[in-house]
N, CA, C and O of each residue as an XYZ file, in Angstrom:
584
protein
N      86.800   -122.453    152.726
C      88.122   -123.029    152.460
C      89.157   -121.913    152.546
O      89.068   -120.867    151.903
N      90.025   -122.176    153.285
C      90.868   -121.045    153.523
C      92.418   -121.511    152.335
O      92.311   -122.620    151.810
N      93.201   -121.017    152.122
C      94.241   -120.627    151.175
C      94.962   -119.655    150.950
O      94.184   -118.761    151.284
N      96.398   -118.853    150.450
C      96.816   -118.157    150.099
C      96.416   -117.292    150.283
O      96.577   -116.646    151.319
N      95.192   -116.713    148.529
C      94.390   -116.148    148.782
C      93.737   -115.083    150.183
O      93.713   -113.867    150.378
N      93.328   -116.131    150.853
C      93.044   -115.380    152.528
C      94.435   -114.430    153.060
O      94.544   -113.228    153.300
N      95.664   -115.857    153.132
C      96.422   -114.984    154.171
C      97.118   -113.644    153.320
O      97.533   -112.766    154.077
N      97.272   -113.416    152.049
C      97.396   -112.210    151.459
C      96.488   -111.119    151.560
O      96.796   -109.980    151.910
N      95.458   -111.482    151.265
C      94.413   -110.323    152.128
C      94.351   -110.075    153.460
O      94.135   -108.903    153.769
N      94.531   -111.154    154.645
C      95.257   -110.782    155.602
C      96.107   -109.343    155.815
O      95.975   -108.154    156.105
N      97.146   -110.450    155.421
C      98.825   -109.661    155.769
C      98.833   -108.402    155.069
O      99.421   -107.453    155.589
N      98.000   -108.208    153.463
C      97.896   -107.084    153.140
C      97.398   -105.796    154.328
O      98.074   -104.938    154.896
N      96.081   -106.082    154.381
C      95.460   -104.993    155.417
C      96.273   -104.894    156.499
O      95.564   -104.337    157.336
N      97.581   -105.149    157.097
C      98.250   -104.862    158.258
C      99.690   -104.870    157.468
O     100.732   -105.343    157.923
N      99.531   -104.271    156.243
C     101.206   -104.171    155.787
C     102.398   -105.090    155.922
O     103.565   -104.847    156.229
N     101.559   -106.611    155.497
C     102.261   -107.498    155.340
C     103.272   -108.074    156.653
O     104.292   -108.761    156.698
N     102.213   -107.254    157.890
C     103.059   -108.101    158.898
C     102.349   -109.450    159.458
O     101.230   -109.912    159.237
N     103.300   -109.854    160.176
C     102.742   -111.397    160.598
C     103.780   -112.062    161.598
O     104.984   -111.804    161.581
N     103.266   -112.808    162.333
C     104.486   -113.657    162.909
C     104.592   -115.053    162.945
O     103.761   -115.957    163.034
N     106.175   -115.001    162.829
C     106.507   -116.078    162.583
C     106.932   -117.099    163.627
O     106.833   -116.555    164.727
N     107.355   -118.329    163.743
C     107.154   -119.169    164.819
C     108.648   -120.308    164.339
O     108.642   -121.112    163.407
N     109.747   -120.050    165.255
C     110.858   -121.427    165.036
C     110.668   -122.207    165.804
O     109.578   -122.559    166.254
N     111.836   -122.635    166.094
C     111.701   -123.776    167.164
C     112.835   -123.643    168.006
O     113.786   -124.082    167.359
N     113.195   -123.281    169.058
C     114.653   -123.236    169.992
C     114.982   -124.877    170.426
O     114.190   -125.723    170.840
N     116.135   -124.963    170.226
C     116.985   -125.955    170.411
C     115.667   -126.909    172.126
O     115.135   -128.020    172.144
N     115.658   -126.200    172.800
C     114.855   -127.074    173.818
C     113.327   -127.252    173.246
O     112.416   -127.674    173.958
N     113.236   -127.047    172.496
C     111.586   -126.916    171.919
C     110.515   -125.852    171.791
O     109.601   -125.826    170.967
N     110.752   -125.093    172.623
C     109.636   -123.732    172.944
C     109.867   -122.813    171.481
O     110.914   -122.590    170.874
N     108.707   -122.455    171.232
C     108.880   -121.272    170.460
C     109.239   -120.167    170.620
O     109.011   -119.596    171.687
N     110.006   -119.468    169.443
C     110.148   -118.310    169.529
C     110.014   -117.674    168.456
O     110.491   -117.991    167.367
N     109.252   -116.588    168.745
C     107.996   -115.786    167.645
C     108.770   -114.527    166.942
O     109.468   -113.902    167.741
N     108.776   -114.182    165.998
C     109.292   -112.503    165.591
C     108.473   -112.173    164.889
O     107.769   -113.005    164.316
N     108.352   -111.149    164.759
C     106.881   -109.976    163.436
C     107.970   -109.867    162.646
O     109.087   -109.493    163.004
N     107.434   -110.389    160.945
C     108.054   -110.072    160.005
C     107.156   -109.265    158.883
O     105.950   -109.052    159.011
N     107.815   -108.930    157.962
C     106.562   -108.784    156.830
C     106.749   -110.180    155.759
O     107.885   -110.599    155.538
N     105.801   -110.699    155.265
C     105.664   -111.436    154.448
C     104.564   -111.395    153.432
O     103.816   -110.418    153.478
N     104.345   -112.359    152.474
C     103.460   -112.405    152.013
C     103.793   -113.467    150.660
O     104.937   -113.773    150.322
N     102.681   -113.892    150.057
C     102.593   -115.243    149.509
C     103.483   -115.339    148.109
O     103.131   -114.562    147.222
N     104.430   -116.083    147.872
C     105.017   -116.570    146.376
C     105.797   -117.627    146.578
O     106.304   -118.071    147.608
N     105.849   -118.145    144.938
C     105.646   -119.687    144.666
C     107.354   -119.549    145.059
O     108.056   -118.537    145.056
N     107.747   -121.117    145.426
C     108.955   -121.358    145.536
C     109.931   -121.683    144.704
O     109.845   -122.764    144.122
N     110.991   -120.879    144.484
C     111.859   -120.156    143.228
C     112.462   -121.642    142.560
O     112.804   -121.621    141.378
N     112.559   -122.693    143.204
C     113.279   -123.974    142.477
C     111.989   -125.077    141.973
O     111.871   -125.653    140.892
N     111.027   -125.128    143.279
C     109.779   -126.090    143.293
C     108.482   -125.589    142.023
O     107.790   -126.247    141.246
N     108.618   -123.999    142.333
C     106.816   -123.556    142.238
C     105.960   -123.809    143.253
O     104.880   -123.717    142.670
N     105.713   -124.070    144.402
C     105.069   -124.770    144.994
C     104.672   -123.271    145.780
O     105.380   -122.264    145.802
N     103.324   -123.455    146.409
C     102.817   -122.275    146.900
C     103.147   -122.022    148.282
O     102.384   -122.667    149.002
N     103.842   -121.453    148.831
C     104.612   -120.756    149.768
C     104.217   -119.277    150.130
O     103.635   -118.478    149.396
N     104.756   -119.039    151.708
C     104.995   -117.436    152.229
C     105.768   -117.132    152.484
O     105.989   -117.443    153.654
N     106.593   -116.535    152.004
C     108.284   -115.604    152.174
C     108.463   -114.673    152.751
O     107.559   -113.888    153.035
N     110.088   -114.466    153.186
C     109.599   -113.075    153.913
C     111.514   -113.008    153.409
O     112.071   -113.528    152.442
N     112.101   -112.129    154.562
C     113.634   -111.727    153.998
C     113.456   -111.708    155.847
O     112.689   -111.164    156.642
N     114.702   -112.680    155.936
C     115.295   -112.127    157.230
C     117.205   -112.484    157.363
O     117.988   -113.296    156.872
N     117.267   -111.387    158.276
C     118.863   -110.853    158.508
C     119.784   -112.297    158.475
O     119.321   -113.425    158.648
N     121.032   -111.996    158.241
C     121.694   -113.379    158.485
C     121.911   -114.051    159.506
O     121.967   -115.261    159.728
N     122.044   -113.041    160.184
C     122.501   -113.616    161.921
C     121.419   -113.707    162.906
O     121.565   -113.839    164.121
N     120.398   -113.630    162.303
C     118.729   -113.623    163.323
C     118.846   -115.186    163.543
O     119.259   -116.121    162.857
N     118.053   -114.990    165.364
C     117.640   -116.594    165.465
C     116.623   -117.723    165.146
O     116.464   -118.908    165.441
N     115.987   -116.731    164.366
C     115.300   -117.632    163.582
C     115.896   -118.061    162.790
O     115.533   -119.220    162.587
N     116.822   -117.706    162.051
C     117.602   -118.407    160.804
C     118.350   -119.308    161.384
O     118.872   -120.083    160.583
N     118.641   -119.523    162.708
C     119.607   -120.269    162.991
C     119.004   -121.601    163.618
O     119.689   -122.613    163.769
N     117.449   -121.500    164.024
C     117.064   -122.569    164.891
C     116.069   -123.454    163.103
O     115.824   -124.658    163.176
N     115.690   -122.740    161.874
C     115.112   -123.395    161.255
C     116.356   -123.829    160.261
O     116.016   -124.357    159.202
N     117.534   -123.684    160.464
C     118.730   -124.384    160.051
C     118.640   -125.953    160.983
O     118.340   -127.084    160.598
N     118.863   -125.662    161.742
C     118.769   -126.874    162.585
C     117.221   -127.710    162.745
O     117.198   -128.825    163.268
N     115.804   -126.972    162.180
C     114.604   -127.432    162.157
C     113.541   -126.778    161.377
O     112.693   -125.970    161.757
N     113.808   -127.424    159.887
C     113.334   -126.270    159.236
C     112.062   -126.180    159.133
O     111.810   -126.573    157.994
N     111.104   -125.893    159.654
C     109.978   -126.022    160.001
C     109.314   -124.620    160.536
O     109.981   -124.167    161.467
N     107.884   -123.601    160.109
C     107.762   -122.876    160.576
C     106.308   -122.729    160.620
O     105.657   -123.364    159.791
N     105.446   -121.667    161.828
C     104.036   -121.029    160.834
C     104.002   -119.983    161.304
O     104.314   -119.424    162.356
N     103.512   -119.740    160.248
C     103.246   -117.835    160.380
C     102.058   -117.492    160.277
O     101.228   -118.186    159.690
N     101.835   -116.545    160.746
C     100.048   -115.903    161.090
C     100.252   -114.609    160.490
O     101.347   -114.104    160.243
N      98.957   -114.041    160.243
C      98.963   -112.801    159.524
C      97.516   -111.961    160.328
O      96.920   -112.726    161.086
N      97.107   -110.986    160.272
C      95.965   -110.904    160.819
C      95.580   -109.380    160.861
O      96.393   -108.466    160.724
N      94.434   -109.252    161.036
C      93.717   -107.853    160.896
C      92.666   -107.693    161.437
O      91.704   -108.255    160.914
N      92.406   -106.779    162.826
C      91.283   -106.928    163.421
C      91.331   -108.160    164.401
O      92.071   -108.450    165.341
N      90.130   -108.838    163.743
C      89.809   -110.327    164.945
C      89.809   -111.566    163.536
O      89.195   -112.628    163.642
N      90.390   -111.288    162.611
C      90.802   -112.157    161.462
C      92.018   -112.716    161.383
O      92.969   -111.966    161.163
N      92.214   -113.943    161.523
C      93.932   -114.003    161.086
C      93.577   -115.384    159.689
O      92.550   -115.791    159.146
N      94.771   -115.654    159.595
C      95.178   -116.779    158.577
C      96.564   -117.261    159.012
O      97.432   -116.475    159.392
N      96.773   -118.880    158.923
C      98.063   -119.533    159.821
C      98.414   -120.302    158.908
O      97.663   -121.230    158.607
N      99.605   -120.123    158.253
C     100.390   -121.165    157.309
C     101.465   -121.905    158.101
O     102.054   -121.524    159.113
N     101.574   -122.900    157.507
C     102.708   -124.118    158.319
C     102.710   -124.701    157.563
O     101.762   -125.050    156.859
N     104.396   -125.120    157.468
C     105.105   -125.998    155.956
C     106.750   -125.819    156.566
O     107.292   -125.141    157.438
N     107.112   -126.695    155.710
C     108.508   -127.153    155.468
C     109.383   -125.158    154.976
O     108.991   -124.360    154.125
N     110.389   -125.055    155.799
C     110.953   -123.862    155.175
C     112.334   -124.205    154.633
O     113.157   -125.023    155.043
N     112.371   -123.329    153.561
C     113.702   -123.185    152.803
C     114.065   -121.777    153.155
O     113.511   -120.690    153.315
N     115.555   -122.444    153.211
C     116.450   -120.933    153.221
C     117.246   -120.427    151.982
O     118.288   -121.075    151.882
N     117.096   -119.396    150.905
C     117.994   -119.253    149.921
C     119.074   -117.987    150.932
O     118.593   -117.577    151.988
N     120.021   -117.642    150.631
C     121.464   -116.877    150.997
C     122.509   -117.240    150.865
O     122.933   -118.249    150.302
N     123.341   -115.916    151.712
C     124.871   -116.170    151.330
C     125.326   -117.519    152.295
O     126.318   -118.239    152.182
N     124.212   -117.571    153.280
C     125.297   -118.440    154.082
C     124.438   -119.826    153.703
O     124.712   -120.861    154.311
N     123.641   -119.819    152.924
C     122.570   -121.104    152.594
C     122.427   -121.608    151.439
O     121.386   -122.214    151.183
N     123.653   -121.444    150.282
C     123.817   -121.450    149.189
C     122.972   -122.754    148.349
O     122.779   -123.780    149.002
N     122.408   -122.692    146.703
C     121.624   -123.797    146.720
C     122.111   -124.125    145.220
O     122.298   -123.138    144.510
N     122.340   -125.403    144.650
C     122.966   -125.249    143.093
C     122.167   -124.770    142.370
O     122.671   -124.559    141.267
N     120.630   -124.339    142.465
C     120.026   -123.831    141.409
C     119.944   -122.559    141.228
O     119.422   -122.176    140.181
N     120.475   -121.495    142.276
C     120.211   -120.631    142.496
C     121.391   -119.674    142.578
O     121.892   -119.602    143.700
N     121.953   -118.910    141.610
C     123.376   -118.344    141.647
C     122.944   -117.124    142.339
O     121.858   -116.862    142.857
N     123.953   -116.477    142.246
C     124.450   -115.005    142.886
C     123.473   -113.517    142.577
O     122.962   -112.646    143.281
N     123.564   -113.819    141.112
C     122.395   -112.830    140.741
C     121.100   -113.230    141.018
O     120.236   -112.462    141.441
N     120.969   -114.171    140.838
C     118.995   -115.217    140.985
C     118.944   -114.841    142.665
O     117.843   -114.546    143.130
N     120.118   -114.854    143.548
C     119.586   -114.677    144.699
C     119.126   -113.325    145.322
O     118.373   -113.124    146.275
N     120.103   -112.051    144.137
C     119.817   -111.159    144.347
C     118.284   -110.391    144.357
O     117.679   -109.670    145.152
N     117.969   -111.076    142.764
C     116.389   -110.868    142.554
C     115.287   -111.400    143.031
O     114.166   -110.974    142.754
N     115.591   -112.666    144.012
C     115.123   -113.197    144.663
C     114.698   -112.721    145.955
O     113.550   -112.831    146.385
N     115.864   -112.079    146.680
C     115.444   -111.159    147.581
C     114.700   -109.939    147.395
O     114.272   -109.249    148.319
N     114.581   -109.734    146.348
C     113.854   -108.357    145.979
C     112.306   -108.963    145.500
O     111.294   -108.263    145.515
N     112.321   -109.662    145.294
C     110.864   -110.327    144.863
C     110.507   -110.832    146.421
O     109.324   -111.170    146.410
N     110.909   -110.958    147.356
C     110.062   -111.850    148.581
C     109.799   -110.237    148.905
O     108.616   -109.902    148.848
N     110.861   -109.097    149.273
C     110.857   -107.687    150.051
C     109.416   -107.233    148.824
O     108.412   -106.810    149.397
N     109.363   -107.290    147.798
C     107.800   -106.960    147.477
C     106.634   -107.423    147.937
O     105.758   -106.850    148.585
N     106.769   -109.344    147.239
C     105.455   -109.805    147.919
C     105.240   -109.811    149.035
O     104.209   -110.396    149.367
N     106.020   -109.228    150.039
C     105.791   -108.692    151.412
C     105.100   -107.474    152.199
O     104.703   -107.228    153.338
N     105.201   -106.700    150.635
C     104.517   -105.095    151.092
C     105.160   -104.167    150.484
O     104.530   -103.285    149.900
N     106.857   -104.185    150.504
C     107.786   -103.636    150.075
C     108.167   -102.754    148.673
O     108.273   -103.141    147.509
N     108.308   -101.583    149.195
C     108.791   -100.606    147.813
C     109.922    -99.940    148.084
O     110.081    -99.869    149.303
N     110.899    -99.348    147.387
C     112.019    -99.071    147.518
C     112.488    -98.149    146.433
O     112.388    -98.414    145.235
N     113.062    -96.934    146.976
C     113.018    -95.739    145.492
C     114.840    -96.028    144.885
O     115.159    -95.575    143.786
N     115.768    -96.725    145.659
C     116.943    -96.906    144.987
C     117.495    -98.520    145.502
O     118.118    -98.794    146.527
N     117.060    -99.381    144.481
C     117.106   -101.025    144.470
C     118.724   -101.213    144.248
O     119.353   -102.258    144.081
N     119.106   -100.097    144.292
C     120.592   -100.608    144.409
C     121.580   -100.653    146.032
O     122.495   -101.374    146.430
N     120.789    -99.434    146.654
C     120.960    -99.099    147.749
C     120.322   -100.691    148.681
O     120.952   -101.433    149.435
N     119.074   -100.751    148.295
C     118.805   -101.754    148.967
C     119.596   -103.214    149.074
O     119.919   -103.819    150.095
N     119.837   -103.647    147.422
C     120.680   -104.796    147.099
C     121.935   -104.663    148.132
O     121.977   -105.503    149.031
N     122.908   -103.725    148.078
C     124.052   -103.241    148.890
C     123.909   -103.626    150.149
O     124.786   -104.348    150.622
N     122.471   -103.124    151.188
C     122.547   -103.384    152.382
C     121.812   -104.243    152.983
O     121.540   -104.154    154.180
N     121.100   -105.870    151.650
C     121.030   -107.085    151.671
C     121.907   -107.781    151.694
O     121.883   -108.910    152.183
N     123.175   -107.069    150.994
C     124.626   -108.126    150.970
C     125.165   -108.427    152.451
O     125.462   -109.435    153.093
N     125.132   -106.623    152.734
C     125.572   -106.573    153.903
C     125.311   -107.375    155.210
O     125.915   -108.091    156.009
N     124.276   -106.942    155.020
C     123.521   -108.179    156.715
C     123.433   -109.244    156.409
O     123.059   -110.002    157.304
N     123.668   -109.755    155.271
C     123.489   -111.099    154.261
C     122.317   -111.700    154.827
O     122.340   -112.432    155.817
N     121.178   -111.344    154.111
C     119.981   -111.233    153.992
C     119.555   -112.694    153.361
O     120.161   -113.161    152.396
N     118.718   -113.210    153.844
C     118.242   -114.619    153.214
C     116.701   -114.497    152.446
O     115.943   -113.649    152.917
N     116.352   -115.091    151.603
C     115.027   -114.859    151.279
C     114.515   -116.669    151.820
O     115.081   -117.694    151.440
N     113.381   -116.593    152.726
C     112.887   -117.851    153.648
C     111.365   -117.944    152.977
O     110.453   -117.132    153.131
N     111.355   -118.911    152.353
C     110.116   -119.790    151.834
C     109.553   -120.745    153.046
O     110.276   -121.570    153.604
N     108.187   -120.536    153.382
C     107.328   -121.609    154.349
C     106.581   -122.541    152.972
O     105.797   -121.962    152.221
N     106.843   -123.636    152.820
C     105.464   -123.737    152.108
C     104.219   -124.493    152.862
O     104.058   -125.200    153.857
N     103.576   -124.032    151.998
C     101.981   -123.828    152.438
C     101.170   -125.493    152.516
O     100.304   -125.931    151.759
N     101.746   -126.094    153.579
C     101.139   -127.368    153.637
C     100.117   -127.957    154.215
O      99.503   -128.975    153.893
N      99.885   -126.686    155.757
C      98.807   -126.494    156.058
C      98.174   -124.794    156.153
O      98.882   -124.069    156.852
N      97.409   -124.374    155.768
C      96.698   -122.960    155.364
C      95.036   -123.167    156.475
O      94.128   -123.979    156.300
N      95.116   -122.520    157.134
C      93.778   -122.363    158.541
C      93.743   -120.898    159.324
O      94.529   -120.044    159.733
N      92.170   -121.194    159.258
C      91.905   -119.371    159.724
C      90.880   -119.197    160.657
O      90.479   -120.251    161.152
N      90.245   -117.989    161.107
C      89.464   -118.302    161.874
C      88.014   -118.145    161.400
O      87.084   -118.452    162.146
């Protein structure tokens, strides 16, 4: 039975990278390597894989219009493939449960469960504002490996 579980041990052993999968306006995919890695979804709880991506990336812009994603993780000749419904928290994706500060720590909690360490979290916060950084929840509706 594959789960969470798996794709974190995954994505761990390759430093939480993985790729991810939108959808372009004509249908075809288009893939980017992110880092991610598994936590519950900040309004639901529901078991999800997050990652932080830029504001103006096209992935943020085609799962605005289809929010839908899966991401693979993998190591060696091992992978693990999540696919689920995605949420976007940010500046440009604002949500009533989720204020200004909650989004701040929010982004700093996906940039961990992703791999992520950082020796001045203020520096970082600063140049999350900047690129206005989203924290993107997949949840985990289907979880399959090889």
């Amino acid at each position: 039975m594959t789960d969470l579980s798996d794709f974190a041990r995954v994505a761990t052993a390759d430093n939480g990278l993985g790729v991810v999968i939108s959808t372009r306006p004509d249908g075809t995919a288009q893939a980017s390597v992110v880092n991610a890695g598994p936590l519950e979804h900040p309004l639901t709880g529901r078991p999800s894989v997050a990652l932080v991506a830029a504001g103006r990336s096209r992935k943020l812009v085609n799962w605005r219009r289809q929010p839908h994603a899966t991401i693979v993780a993998k190591t060696g000749w091992q992978w693990v493939a999540v696919e689920g419904a995605v949420d976007i928290f940010g500046p440009d994706d604002p949500h009533p449960g989720l204020d200004a500060e909650r989004l701040r720590l929010l982004v700093r909690e996906v940039f961990v469960a992703a791999g992520g360490r950082h020796d001045d979290w203020d520096e970082y916060d600063r140049v999350m504002a900047v690129e206005r950084r989203a924290a993107v929840f997949v949840a985990a509706d289907r979880v399959y490996s090889n």
